[in-house]
C-alpha positions in Angstrom: 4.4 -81.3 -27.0 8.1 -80.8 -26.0 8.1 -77.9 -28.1 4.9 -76.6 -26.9 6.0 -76.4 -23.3 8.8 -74.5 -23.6 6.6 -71.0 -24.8 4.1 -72.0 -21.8 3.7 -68.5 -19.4 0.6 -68.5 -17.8 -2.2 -70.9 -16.7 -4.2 -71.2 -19.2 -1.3 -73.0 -21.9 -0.7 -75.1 -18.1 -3.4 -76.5 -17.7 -3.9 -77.6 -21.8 -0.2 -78.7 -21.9 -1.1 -80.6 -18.7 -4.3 -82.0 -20.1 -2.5 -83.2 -23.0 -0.1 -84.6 -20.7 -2.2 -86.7 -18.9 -3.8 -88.0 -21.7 -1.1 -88.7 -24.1 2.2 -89.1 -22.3 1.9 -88.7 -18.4 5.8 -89.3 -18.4 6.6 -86.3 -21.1 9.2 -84.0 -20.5 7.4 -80.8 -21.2 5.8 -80.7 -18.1 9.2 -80.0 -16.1 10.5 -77.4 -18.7 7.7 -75.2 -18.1 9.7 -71.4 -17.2 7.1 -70.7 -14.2 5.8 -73.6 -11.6 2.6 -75.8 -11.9 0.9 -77.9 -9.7 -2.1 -80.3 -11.2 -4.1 -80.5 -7.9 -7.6 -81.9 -6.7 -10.4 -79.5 -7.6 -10.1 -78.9 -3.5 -6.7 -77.6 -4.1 -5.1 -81.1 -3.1 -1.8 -81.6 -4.6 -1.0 -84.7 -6.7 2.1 -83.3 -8.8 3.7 -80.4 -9.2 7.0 -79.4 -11.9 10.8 -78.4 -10.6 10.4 -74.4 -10.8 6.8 -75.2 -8.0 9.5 -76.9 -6.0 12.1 -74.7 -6.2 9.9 -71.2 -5.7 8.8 -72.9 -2.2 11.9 -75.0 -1.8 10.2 -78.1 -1.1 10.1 -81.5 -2.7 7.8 -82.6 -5.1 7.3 -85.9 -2.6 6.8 -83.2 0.4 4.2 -81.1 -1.7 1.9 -84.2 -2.5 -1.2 -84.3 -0.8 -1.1 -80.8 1.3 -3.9 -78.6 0.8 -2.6 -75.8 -2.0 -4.0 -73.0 0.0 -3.1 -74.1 3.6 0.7 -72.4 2.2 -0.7 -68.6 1.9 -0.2 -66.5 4.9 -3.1 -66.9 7.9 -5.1 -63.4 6.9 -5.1 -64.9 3.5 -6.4 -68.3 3.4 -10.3 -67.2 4.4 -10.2 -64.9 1.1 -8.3 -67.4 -1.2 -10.9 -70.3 -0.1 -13.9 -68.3 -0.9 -12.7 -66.9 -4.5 -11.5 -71.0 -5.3 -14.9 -72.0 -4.0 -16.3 -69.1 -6.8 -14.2 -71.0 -8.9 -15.8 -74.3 -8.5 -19.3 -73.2 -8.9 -18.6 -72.1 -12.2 -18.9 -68.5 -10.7 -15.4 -67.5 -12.2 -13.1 -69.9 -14.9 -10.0 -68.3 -13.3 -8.2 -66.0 -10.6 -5.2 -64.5 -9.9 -3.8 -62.9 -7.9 -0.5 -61.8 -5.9 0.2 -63.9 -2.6 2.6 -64.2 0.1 3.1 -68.6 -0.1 5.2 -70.2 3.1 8.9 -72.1 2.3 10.2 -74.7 3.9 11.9 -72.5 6.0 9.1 -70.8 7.1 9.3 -67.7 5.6 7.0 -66.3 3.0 8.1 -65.2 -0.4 5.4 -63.6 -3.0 4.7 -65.0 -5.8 1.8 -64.3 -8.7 -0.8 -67.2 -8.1 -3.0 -67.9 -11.1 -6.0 -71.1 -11.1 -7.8 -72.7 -13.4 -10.1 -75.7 -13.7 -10.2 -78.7 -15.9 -14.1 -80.2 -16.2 -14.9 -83.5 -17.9 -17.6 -83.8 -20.4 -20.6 -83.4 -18.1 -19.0 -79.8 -16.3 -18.2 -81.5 -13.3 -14.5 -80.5 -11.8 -12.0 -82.8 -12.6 -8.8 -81.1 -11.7 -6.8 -77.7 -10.9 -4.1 -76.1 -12.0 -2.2 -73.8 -9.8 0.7 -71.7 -12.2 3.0 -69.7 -10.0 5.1 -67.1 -10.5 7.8 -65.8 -8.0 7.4 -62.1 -7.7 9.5 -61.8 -4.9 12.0 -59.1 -7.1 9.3 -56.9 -8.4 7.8 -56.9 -4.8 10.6 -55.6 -3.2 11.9 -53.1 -5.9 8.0 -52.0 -5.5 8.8 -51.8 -1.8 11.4 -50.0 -1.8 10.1 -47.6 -4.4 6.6 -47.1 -1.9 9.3 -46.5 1.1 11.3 -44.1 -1.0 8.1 -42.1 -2.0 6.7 -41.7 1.7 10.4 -40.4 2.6 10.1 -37.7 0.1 6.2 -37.2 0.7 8.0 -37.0 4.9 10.2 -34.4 3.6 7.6 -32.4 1.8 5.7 -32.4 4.9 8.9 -31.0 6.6 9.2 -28.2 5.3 7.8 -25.1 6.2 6.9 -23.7 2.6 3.2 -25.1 1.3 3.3 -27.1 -1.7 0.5 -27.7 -3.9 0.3 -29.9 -7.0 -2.4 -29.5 -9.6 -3.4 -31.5 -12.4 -4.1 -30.2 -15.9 -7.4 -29.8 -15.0 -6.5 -27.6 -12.2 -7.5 -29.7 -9.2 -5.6 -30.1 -6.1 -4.1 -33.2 -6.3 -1.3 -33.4 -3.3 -1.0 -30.8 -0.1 1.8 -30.8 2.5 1.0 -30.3 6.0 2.4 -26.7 5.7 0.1 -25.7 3.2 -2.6 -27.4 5.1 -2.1 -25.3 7.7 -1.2 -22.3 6.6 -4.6 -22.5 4.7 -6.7 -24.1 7.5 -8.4 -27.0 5.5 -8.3 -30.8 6.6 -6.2 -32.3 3.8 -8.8 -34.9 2.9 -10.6 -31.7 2.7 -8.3 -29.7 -0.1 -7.5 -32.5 -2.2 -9.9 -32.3 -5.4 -11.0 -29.3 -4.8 -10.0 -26.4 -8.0 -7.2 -23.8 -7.5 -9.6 -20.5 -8.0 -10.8 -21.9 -4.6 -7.5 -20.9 -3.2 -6.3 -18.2 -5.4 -8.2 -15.1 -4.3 -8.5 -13.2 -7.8 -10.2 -15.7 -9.9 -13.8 -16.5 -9.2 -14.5 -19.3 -11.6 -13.0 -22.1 -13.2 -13.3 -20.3 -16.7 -12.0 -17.6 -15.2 -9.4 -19.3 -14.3 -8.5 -21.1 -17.9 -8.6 -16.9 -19.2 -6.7 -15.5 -16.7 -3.2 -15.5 -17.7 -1.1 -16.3 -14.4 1.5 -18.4 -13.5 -0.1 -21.4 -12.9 -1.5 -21.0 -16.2 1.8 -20.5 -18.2 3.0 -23.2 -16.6 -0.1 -26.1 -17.8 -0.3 -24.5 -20.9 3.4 -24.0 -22.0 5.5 -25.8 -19.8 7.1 -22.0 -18.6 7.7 -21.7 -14.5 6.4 -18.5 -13.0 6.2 -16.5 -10.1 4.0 -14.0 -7.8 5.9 -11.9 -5.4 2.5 -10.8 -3.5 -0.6 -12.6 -3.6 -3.8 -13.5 -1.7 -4.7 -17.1 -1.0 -8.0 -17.8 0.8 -8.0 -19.8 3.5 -11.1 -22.0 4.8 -12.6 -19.7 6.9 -12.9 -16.9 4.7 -9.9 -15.3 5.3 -6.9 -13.5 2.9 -3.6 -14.4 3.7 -0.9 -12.7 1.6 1.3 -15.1 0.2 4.6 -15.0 -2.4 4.8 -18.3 -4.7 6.3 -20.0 -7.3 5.0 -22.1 -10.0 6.5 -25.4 -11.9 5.2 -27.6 -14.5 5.5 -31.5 -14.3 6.5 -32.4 -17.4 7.1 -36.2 -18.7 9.5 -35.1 -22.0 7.2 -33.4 -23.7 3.7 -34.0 -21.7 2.6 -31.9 -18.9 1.0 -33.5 -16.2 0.4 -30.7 -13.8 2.5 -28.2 -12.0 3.5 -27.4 -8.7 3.1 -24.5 -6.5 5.6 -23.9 -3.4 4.3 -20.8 -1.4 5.6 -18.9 1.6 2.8 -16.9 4.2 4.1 -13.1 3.9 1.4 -11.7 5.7 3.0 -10.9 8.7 6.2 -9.7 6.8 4.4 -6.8 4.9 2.3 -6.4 8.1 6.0 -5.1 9.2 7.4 -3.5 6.3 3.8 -1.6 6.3 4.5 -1.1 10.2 8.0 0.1 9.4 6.8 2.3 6.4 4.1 4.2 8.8 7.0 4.5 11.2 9.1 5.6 9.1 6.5 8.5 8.3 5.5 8.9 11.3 9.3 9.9 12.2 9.1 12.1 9.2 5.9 13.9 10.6 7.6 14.3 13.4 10.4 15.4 12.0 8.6 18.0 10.1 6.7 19.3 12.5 10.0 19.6 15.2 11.4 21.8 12.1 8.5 23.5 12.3 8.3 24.7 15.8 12.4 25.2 15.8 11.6 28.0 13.2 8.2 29.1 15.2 10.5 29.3 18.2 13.1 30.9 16.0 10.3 33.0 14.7 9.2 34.3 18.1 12.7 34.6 19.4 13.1 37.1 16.2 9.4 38.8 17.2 10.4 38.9 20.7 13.7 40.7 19.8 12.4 42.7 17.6 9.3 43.5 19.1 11.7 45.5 22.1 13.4 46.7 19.2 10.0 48.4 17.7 9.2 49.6 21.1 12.5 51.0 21.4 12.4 53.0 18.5 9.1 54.4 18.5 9.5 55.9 21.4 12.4 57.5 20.4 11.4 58.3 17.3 7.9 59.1 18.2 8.8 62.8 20.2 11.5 64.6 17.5 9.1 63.5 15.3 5.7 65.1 16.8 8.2 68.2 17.0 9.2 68.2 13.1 5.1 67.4 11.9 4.2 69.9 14.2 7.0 72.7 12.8 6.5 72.0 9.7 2.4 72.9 10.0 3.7 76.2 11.3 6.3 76.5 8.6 3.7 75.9 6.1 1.4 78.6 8.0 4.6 81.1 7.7 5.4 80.1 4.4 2.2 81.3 3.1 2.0 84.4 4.5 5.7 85.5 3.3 4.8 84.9 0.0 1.3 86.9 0.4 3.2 89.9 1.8 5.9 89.3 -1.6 3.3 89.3 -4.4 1.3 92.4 -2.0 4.9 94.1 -2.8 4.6 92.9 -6.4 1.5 94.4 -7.4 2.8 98.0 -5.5 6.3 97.8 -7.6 4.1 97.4 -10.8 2.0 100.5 -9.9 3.9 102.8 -8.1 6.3 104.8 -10.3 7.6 107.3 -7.5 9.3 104.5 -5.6 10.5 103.2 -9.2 14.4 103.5 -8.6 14.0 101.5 -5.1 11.8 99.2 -6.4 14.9 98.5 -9.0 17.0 96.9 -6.7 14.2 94.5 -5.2 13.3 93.1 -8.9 17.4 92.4 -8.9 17.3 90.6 -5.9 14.2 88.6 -7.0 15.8 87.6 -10.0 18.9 86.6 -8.5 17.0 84.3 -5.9 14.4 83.2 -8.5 11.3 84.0 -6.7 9.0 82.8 -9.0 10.7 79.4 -8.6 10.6 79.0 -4.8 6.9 80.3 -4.9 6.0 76.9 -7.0 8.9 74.5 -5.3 8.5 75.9 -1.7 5.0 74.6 -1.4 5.6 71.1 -2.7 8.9 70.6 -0.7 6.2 71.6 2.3 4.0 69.0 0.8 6.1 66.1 0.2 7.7 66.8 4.1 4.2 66.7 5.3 4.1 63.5 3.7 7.5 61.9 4.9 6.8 62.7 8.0 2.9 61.1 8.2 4.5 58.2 6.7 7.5 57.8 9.6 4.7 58.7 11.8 2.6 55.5 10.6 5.5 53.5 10.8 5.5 54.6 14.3 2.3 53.7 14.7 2.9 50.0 13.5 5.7 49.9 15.6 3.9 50.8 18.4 1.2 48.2 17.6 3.6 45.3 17.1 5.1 45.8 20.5 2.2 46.4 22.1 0.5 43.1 20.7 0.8 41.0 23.9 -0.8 44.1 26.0 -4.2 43.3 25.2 -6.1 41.2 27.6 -9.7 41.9 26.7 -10.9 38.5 25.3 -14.5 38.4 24.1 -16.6 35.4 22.5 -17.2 36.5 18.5 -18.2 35.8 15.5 -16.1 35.3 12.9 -18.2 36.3 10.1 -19.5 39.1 11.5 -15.5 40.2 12.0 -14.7 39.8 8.6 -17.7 41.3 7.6 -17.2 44.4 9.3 -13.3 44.5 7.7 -15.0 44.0 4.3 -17.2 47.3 4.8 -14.2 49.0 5.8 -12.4 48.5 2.8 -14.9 49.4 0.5 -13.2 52.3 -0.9 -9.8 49.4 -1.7 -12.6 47.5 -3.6 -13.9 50.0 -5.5 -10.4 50.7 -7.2 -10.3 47.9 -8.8 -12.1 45.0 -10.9 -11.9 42.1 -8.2 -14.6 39.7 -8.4 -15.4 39.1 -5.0 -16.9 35.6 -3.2 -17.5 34.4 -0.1 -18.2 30.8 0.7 -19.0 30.7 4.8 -19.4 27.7 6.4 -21.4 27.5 10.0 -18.9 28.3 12.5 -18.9 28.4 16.2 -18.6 31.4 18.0 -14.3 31.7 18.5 -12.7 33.3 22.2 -10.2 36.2 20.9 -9.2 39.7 20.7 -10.8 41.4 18.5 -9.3 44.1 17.6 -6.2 41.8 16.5 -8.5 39.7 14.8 -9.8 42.2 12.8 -6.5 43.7 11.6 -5.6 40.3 10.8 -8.4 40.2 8.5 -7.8 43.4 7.3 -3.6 43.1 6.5 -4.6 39.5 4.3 -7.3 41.3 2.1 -5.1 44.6 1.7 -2.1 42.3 0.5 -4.8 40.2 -1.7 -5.9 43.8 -3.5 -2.6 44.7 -3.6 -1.8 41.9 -5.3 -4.1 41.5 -8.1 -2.4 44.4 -10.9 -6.1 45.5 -12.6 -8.9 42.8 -12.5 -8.8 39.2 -10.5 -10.6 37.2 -8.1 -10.6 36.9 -4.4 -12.1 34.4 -2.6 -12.6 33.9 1.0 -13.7 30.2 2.6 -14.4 29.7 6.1 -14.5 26.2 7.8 -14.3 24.1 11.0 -12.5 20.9 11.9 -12.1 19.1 15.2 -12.5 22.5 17.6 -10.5 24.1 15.6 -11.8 27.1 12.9 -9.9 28.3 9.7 -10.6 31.5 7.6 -8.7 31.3 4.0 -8.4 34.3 1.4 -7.1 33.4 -1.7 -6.2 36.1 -4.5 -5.2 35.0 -8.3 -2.8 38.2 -8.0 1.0 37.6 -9.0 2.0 35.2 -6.4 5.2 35.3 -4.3 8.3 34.3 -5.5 10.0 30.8 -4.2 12.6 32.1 -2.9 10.2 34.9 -1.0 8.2 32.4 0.5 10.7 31.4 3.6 10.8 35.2 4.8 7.5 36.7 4.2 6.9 36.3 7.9 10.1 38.1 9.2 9.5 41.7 10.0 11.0 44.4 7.7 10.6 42.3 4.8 8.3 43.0 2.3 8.1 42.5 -1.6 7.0 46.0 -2.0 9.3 49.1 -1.8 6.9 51.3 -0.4 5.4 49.3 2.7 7.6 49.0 6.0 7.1 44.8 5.8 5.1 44.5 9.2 2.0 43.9 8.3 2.2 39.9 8.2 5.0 39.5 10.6 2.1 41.6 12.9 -0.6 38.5 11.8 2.0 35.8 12.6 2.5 37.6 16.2 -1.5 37.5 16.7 -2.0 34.1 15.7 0.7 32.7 18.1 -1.2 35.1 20.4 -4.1 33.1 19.6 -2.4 29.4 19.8 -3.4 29.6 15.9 -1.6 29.5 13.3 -1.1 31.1 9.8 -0.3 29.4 6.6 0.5 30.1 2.6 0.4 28.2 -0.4 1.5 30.2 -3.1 2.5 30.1 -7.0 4.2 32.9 -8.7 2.4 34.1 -11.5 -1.4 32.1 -10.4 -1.8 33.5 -6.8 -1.3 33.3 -3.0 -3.5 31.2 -0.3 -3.4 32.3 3.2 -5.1 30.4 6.0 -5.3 31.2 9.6 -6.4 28.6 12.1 -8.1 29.2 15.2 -9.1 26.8 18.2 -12.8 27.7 19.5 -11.5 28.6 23.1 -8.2 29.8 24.5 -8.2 26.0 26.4 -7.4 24.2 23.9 -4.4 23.0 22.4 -2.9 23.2 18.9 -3.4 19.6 17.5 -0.5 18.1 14.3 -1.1 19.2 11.2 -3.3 17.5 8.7 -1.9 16.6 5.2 -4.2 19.7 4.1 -2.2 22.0 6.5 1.0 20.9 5.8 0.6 21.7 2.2 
């Protein structure tokens, strides 16, 4: 029995090592070498003896335990419960409890301890007595404490912090939310927790979508890795999308993963302003752009302006010596002709008349020393090709004339556009015929357009010239109309040669022109006429596929030029 009593841990070796106690040797030692403490009690909890170790865990005497009521040393809120589950006990209900209690000292204060009961019946079931084994606890209770106080301060500082956190479990459910993420995604917390990540994560629609799709949160259940997403979408409760950058972590227990978590920062309002500063930021350049733009219109006209004086200067000067010289050199021609009709009359008499032979003689030498039959054939085509110098200075009069005469025109009429290209298309008929241009027009309904028309029209007329001219043999030209925002636009494109890169910045100045033969006014004239117009003219063009003019018109005189669309500014 001594023996016996030493290995005795819990109640149920008590209360035999006590029955065999009572019956064999109620003096035996074993009873007090027990390693917890017992107290044999009434079966109302009534104590009649108790060891050393029952003693010391409530620091009373074995004399000043005797006959006190068991449970009357648990704490007040306790006693109701204990008194019902030992009154379970009695009826047979239960053969033992346990349970950890907070049991009164001398002193008065309460330690814990591990209370377990049992119950000793005779032969006919009735109770006879009750063991009470007790275990102080009051160690692991406080380590326990202090590890519950230790995990609500690091639970307070997760709350603390403005990042959300989230931790899953393997199976992907929500398992822990700090008050960041709570509110950030606009759930009650009791509300979150359980519920499966795809209900957060925007992308994924269904838990085995989830399992396929690889992701962070993914990597990190299945292989332990950490991950990240620099721009996300989370949903929050209502519905909403809020843009969010995270990180991802597993939990891992050596080699055992037991969920992961997520720590996520709101960047919606961040690339709200990085997309603020980006349209800024090409709103500036826009601007930019089109302050360039009007700082080489304004250069443009200063250049027009200049020049136009210039073009008015000089064709009135030029204009009279030259009417002079065209109108000489008619007469010359006139007098021309009839010397040479009196010199072959002479001809035909020296090669008939043999009395006059002798004087006749020294004509022929004459002839031959001024080579008479040569200026008969060169005389005529010097003529000619004078006649045709001076009709082209006199055209290049007439253009100057035109150009600086643009802004004299004040008749503005209400036209149709159509009907003005139209009537330029019949004109050039003869231009179209030359060559193997397959012609299309595309017209889209247009408003009637307040202008001048006889600028308009030579508008028309210089782009489809410069489109003929620019197509060597056989090619297409196109002409699109079209209307946006008050605003009408006529565009002829050619698949001729194209203009050159380095062309394309001056094709608007006057005097310059790609072709050796034309005097370059013709689409610094246009340019003139559409500023006239508050239009505008554009060209996209590639060397070697073709050029794209457009001219753009506002409806009325009223309005004002609008910035360009992304179209025009290509």
């Amino acid at each position: 029995m001594e023996t016996l009593a030493r290995e005795i841990t819990n109640a149920g070796e008590a209360h035999a090592c006590v029955s065999g106690w009572q019956r064999e040797n109620p003096s035996a030692a074993a009873f007090e070498n027990v390693a917890i403490g017992i107290a044999v009690c009434k079966p109302d909890g009534e104590i009649l003896q108790t060891n050393h170790q029952f003693c010391e865990i409530l620091g009373l005497s074995e004399e000043g335990l005797r006959g006190e009521l068991f449970q009357t040393r648990s704490a007040a809120d306790a006693t109701e419960k204990w008194l019902m589950v030992h009154q379970e006990l009695l009826t047979g209900e239960r053969d033992s409890y346990s349970f950890d209690e907070r049991l009164r000292r001398k002193s008065g204060q309460f330690t814990w301890t591990n209370v377990t009961a049992s119950l000793a019946r005779n032969d006919v079931g009735e109770p006879e007595f009750a063991v009470f084994a007790l275990e102080d606890i009051s160690e692991r209770k406080a380590m326990e404490s202090a590890i519950e106080r230790l995990g609500r301060h690091y639970e307070l500082m997760l709350h603390v912090i403005d990042e959300g956190i989230l931790v899953v479990d393997t199976e992907m459910r929500l398992t822990f939310a700090n008050q960041a993420s709570v509110k950030m995604l606009g759930w009650a917390n009791e509300e979150l927790l359980g519920r499966y990540w795809h209900e957060v994560n925007c992308p994924l629609t269904g838990t085995k979508g989830l399992m396929e799709k690889e992701g962070p949160i993914n990597r990190a259940l299945r292989e332990g890795v950490p991950g990240q997403e620099n721009d996300a979408f989370f949903r929050r409760q209502d519905g909403e999308r809020i843009r969010v950058e995270y990180t991802c972590s597993p939990l891992c227990d050596n080699a055992d993963i037991h969920g992961a978590v997520v720590v996520f920062r709101d960047i919606t309002q961040r690339k709200q302003y990085i997309e603020a500063l980006q349209n800024g930021r090409n709103h500036l350049k826009n601007v930019l752009v089109n302050v360039q733009k009007t700082q080489v219109q304004l250069s443009q006209s200063a250049k027009m302006t200049a020049v136009g004086r210039l073009a008015s200067g000089l064709a009135h000067e030029i204009n009279n010596p030259i009417s002079f010289v065209s109108s000489n050199l008619f007469s010359l021609e006139d007098y021309v002709r009839s010397l040479i009709a009196v010199v072959e009359a002479y001809e035909r008499v020296e090669s008939t008349d043999a009395s006059t032979r002798d004087a006749y003689q020294d004509i022929h030498s004459m002839k031959k020393q001024m080579d008479l039959d040569y200026l008969k054939h060169d005389l005529p085509q010097m003529l000619a090709e004078s006649k045709t110098g001076v009709a082209r200075v006199t055209n290049i009069v007439h253009e100057l004339r035109f150009f600086s005469q643009l802004g004299e025109e004040n008749e503005w009429q209400i036209v149709d556009v159509h009907k003005e290209l139209d009537s330029t298309l019949d004109a050039m008929l003869d231009e179209m015929r030359q060559k193997k241009a397959k012609f299309t027009k595309t017209y889209a309904p247009l408003p009637s357009v307040q202008c001048l028309p006889g600028q308009l029209d030579r508008v028309f007329l210089n782009l489809l010239l410069n489109a003929f001219q620019a197509i060597p043999d056989a090619g297409e030209i196109s002409i699109r109309t079209g209307k946006d925002r008050g605003f009408i636009w006529v565009e002829i494109t050619d698949t001729g040669v194209g203009i050159r890169p380095e062309d394309l910045p001056r094709i608007f100045e006057p005097f310059f022109s790609t072709k050796q033969e034309r005097l370059g006014l013709g689409l610094s004239i246009c340019y003139a006429i559409m500023q006239r117009h508050q239009g505008r003219i554009e060209v996209n063009s590639k060397f070697g596929v073709g050029t794209s003019f457009r001219i753009t018109l506002p409806q009325s005189q009223e309005m004002s030029i609008r910035p360009l669309s992304g179209h025009e500014k290509s």
